[in-house]
Structure formats: structure tokens, C-alpha cells
N, C-alpha and C positions, 0 to 999 in steps of 0.2 A: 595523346595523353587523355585518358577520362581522369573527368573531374566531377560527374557523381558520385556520390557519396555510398555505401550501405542502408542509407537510411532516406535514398532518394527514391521517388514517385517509378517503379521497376519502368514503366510505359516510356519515359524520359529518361534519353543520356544524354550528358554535354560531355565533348569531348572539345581537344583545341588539336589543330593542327599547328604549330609553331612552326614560323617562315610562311604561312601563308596566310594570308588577312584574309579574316571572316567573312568579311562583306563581298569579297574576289571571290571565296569557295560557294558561298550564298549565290549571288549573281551566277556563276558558272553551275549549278545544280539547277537553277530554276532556268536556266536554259533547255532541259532535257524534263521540264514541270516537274522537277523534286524539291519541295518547298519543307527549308527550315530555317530556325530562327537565329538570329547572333544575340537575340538579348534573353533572359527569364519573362517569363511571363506577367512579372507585373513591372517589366522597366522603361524608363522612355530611352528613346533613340541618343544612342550615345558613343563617341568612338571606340567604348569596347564593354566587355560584360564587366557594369561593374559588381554584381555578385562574385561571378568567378574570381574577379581582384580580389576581396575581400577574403573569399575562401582560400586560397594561392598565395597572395601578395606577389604575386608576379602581370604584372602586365603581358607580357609575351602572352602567357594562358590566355591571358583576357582578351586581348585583339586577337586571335586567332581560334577561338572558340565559338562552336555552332551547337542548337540546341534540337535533336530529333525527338520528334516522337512517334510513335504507333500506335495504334488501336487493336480493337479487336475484326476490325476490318481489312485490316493490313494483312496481305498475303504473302506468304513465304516465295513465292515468285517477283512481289514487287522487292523484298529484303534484300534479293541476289540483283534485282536489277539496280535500286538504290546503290549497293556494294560495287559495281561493278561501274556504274559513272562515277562515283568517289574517287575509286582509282585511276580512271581517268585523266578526270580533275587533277586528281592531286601527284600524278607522274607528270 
């Protein structure tokens, strides 16, 4: 599920994977050094996003949502590799 918005920062997406805690999918990415975030950028640590709750009103989104982002550094080589551990991960 994404849960940004139209009117969200294009370089940033939050998505949730529901049935899989963020912090499992977190841990399991940075094992292969693909580092993203479970929280917004300006939240303290907490057991799930709580913006995404606020936006949602669903907790599921919120504990099982991660936050990527990309640069103008990011290579269309590292997107398929990212892509392809995700699924991984998440099969």
C-alpha cells in the first residue's frame, strides 16, 4: 500500500507492507546495506509511524510501513537491486 500522498516530497515514498513489521523489513534490507526508515523524518522512535496512523487511522499501515528515499545519486541499477531484495525479503 503507498501511503504518499500527491502532494508528497516525489524523492520519498512510504509504503506499508501489512503482515510484515517494519522494523523485520528494516533489519532484513540492511542486512544486504539497503537502509530505510520506519519513521518520518522528524519522529522519535516509536512502535509504528505515527504520521502514517494519523494519515490512515489504521495501525496495520502504521506498524508495517517503511520510508524510502532517493537522490539524484541513486542509480537505476541500485532501484532493480533495492527491488529485487524487497522481494526477497518480503516472499
Amino acid at each position: 500500500m503507498i501511503n504518499s500522498t500527491a502532494n508528497s516530497i516525489p524523492h520519498i515514498v512510504n509504503v506499508s507492507f501489512v503482515g510484515n513489521d517494519a522494523k523485520w523489513v528494516q533489519t532484513k534490507l540492511n542486512d544486504h546495506d539497503i537502509f530505510v526508515s520506519t519513521q518520518s523524518a522528524c519522529s522519535s522512535q516509536t512502535s509504528m509511524s505515527v504520521l502514517i496512523y494519523r494519515m490512515t487511522g489504521s495501525e496495520d499501515l502504521a506498524k508495517s510501513a517503511i520510508r524510502i528515499s532517493i537522490s539524484h545519486l541513486t542509480t537505476e541499477m541500485e532501484i532493480h537491486h533495492f527491488v529485487k531484495i524487497l522481494k526477497e525479503v518480503l516472499l
